[in-house]
C-alpha positions, 0 to 999 in steps of 0.5 A: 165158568164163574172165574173171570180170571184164575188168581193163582195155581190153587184156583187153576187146579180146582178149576180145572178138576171141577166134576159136573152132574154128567161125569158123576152120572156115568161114573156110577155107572162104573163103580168101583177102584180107579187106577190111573197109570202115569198120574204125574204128568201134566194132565193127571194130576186134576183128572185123579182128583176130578175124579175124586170130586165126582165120587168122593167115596170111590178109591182113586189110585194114581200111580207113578214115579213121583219125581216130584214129591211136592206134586204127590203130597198134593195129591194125597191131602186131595184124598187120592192114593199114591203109589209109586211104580216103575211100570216097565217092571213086570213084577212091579207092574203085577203087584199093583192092586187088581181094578175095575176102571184103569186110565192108561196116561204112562207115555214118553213124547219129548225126548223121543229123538234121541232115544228111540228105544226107550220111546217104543218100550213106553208107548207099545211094550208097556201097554202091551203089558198093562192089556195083559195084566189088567185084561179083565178091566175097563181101560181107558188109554190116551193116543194123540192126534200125531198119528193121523196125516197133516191135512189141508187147513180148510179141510175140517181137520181128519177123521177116525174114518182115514188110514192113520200115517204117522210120522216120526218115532214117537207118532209111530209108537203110539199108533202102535199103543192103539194096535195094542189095545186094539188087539187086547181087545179082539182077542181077549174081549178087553173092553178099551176105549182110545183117547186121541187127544190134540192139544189140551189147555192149562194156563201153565202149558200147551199151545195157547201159553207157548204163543202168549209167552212168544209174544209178551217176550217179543220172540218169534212165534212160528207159523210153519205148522199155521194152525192147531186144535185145543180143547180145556183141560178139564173137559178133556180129562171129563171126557177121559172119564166118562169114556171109562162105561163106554169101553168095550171090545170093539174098541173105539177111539175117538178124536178129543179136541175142541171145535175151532181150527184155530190160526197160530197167526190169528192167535198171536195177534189176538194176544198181541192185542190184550198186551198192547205189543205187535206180536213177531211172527217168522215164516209163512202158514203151509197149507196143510197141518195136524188138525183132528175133526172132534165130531164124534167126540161131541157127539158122544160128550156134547161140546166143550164147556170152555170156549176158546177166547175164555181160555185165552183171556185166562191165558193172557191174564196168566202170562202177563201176571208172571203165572208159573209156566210147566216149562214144558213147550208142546212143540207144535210148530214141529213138522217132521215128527221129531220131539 
């Protein structure tokens, strides 16, 4: 990447919506409209518009709430389409353009103790309905590494061979989502692809930023759950959709995440160190954590094109230059599945 460090949000979303010759090579492969469900999130946003910087000419159509209307003037002056939708309303749901290409990121994950219901309406009832009314399309939806067992940390991280076992409501609900499609795409021949994501990086968010702020602010950082995966944003949002031309039937899901199993500990001192401050750690690494082996997923994408220690120095220069933070801490030192 040609960015030594990001300056500012401008800089950090073009990066991160930076298409490369590869995505726009399989997206001609599948032409026509791209509908993204639940575009306001925290990855949305750069995959509508990476999307659209890889084809230009192709409709990108992001649809949500849009609790935030700065977020979707953005995305309109980035030539994406913005529609407003309550998804859980099944009329709304059925008056949304007909696409062929369809990114599933609707979701609830924080909140979810609390507020079961809710949480399994968003994460099983609604992808039931999106498999129903965009069953003749390619849908590519987001999972989470959350459904898999914690693992012993030498162990490489868990395949998509082992029997998931969630726990916790919100990691349940969404092995129920990959039930869901999974069935669409057995009995109706729905062509999905399945996303099992663990964690994606923005310099405003996400574990690496949730530890180099612990540590600038002199807090504790957690070393219960001692270790966790990462991957770029933008690569994973690259791999969401180059995963559109391999949908099918079978319904493959692949782990998404980046190669290293990386130490909180290991972590806090490396960030420790470029801001000159001893970092506090609290507790005591378990042996086992939620951990996701990406071998299949670099396989079929080739490897991340961010490494590691280039998004902790864009992590580092980020906090310590007072970068806006989403506000939005990943809890990735929680254990027993309760967001």
């Amino acid at each position: 990447m040609p960015h030594p460090t990001i300056a500012d949000e401008a800089a950090l979303e073009e990066v991160l919506s930076r298409p490369d010759p590869v995505l726009a090579a399989d997206l001609a492969s599948v032409p026509g409209d791209i509908l993204v469900l639940g575009a306001a999130g925290k990855m949305g946003p750069t995959l509508c518009r990476q999307a659209k910087r890889a084809d230009p000419a192709r409709r990108v159509i992001a649809v949500a709430r849009w609790s935030e209307p700065a977020l979707r003037a953005r995305m309109e002056s980035w030539g994406i389409e913005c529609l407003a939708a309550d998804l859980l309303d099944r009329a709304v749901l059925a008056a949304l353009p007909d696409a062929p290409n369809v990114v599933f990121m609707a979701a609830m994950k924080f909140g979810a103790t609390g507020n079961e219901p809710l949480t399994w309406a968003m994460n099983v009832l609604l992808p039931a309905m999106v498999a129903e009314r965009y069953a003749a399309s390619r849908i590519v939806f987001f999972s989470t590494g959350n459904v898999q067992r914690l693992v012993p940390v030498i162990s490489g991280g868990a395949t998509e061979d082992m029997a998931p076992a969630p726990i916790g409501d919100y990691a349940a609900s969404c092995l129920g989502r990959e039930r869901v499609f999974q069935h669409a795409a057995a009995t109706r021949a729905t062509a999905c692809f399945g996303i099992r994501l663990n964690y994606a990086i923005d310099l405003r968010y996400g574990v690496l930023h949730d530890v180099a702020t612990k540590v600038l602010a002199g807090t504790p950082v957690p070393l219960a759950m001692g270790h966790a995966n990462v991957i770029w944003q933008g690569d994973a949002n690259a791999w969401t959709l180059r995963a559109l031309p391999r949908a099918d039937a079978s319904c493959p899901i692949l782990n998404v995440t980046g190669p290293e199993t990386v130490s909180i500990r290991w972590a806090a001192q490396q960030f420790g160190a470029r801001f000159g401050k001893a970092p506090v750690l609290e507790g005591e690494e378990a042996p086992d954590a939620l951990l996701s082996n990406a071998g299949r997923a670099f396989a079929t994408f080739g490897y991340p094109t961010v490494a590691l220690t280039t998004m902790m120095d864009w992590v580092a220069d980020w906090v310590q230059s007072g970068g806006r933070s989403l506000g939005k801490a990943t809890k990735f030192e929680v254990r027993d599945g309760k967001f």
